[in-house]
N, C-alpha and C positions, 0 to 999 in steps of 0.2 A: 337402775342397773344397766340398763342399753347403754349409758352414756359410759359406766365403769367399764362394761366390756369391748366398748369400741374404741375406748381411747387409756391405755393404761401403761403408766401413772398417772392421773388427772388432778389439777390442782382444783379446788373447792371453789375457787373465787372462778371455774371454768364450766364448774357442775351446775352453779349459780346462775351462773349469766343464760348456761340452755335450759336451765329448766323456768327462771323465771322470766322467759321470751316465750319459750310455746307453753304454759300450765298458768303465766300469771299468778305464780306463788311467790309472796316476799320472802325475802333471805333467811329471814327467822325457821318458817316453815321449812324452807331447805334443809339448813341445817339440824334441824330437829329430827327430819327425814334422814340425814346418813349420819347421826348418832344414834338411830335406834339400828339402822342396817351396821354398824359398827356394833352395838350390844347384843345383835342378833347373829355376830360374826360370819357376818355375809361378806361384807368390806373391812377393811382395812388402812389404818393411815400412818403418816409417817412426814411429826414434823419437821419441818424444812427453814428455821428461822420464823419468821410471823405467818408463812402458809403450811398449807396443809395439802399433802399427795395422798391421793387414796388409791388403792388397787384389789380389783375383787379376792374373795376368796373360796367363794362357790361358783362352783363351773355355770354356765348359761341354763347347759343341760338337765345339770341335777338340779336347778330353781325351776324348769319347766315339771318335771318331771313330778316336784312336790307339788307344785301349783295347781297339776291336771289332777292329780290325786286329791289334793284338800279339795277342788271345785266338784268333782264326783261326788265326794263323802257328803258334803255339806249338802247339795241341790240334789241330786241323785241319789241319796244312803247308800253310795258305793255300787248302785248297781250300774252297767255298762249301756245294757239294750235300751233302758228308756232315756238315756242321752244320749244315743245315738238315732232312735226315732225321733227325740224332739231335734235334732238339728236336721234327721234328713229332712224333716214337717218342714220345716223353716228355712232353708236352702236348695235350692237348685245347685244338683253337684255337674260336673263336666262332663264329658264322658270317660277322659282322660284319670279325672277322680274316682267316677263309679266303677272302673277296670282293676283301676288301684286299690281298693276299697274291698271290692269283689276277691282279688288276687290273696290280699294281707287274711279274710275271714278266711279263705278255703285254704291258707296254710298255715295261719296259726300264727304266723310272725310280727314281731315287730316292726315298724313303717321305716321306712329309709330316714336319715336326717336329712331335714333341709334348711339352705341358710337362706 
């Protein structure tokens, strides 16, 4: 999805080439990958003579957004506090983090985006 969202339209034979340089996946396996993100109407394509342009159709945000939520439910049963102990356990935060951190609990909001 990185690659839909930072290059869009992208042709398959482009998604291809990055993904199987850094992941060592064969083509097959790519492909297999954005027909299922096409039947899970994540992406989108649109053919072009013998290739194929694909263009996201779920924002970055709202795939982050479901992903923090499923990885909570799944590992955590949705609760907050003991995933956020296990990462402070397991991370040294900044102090720039811990202010920020400190800031977002004592007001209830949600975290700034960052890119």
């Amino acid at each position: 999805m990185k690659i839909v969202w930072a290059q869009s339209p992208i042709l398959a034979r482009e998604i291809i080439a990055r993904l199987a340089h850094s992941q060592e996946w064969s083509d097959k396996t790519i492909r297999t990958l954005l027909a299922r993100l096409v039947k899970k109407r994540v992406i989108s394509f649109q053919r072009e003579g013998r290739a194929y342009l694909y263009r996201p159709l779920a924002a970055k945000a709202d795939c982050v957004q479901s992903e923090c939520q499923s990885f909570i439910d799944r590992v955590f049963e949705g609760a907050l506090a003991p995933m956020f102990a296990q990462f402070l356990q397991s991370r040294t935060l900044s102090d720039p983090e811990r202010s920020e951190l400190r800031l977002l609990l004592e007001a209830g909001k949600k975290p700034r985006k960052r890119n």
